[in-house]
N, C-alpha and C positions, 0 to 999 in steps of 0.2 A: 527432451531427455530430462531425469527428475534431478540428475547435478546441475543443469544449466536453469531451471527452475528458484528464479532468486526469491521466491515467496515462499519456498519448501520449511524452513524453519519456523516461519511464524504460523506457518498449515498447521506444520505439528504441534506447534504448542498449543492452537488452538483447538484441535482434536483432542490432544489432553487433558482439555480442560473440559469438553464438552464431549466423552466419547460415543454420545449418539449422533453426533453432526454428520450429516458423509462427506467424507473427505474432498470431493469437486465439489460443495457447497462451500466449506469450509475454506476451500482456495480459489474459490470465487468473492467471496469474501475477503478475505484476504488483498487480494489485488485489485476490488472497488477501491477499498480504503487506503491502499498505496497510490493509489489514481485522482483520490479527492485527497490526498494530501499533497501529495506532489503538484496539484493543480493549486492547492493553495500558497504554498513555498513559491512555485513561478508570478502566480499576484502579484504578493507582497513586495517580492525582487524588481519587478515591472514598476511599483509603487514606489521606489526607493528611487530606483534608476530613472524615473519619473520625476521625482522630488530633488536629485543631484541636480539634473539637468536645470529645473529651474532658476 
């Protein structure tokens, strides 16, 4: 459903920006780059939690 869809706001703004992207590009996109961030935020945590422990 496109309410349950939590990358729906950063789609549009990136359609906005770029209004020949199409749109599943666009929120493919979108949700790579929430997936390589989020994977880098769990790293760093891991790194941290890594470094207490020592």
């Amino acid at each position: 459903m496109a309410g349950d869809d939590p990358h729906r706001e950063w789609t549009q703004r990136l359609t906005s920006l770029g209004p020949d992207i199409p749109a599943d590009k666009a929120r493919k996109f979108v949700h790579e780059l929430y997936d390589h961030a989020q994977a880098d935020l769990d790293d760093e945590r891991a790194e941290a939690e890594f470094e207490r422990e020592e």
